[in-house]
C-alpha positions as CSV (number, residue, x, y, z in Angstrom):
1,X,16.5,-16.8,5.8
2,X,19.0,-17.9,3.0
3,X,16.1,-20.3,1.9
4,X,13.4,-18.0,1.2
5,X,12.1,-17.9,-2.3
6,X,13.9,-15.3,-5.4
7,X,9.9,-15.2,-6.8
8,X,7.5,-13.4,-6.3
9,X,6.6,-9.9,-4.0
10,X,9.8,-10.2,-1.9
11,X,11.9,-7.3,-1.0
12,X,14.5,-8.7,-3.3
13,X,12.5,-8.8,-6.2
14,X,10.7,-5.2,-5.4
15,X,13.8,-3.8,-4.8
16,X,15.6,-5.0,-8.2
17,X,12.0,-3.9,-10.3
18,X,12.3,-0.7,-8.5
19,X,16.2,-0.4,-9.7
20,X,15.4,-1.3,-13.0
21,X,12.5,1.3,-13.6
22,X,15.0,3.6,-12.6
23,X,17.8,2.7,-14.8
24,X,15.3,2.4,-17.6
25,X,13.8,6.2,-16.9
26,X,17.0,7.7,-17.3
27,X,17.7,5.6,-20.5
28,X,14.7,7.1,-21.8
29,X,15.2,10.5,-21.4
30,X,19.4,10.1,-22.4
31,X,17.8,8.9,-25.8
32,X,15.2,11.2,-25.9
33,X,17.9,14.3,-25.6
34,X,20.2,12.9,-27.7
35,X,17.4,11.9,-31.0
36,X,15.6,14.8,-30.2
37,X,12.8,12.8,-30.7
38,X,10.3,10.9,-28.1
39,X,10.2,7.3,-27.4
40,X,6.6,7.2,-29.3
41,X,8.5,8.9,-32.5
42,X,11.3,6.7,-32.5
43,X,9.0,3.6,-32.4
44,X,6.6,4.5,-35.0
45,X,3.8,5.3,-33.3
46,X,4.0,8.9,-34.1
């Protein structure tokens, strides 16, 4: 299995999208505490 594919629906790549949300969730909400404004605010669209 050290072959198959990085692309794609594979574990692999679900598993690092899925890690990544994550990290950038909790990101969000650091900078949200710390601005005291929302993402939407701090971009403008607000």
């Amino acid at each position: 299995m050290e072959n198959e594919t990085k692309f794609g629906f594979t574990q692999f790549a679900e598993t690092w999208n899925g890690r990544l949300a994550m990290l950038g969730f909790v990101i969000g909400i650091a900078t949200e505490i710390m601005t005291g404004q929302g993402i939407l605010s701090q971009i403008g669209l607000i």
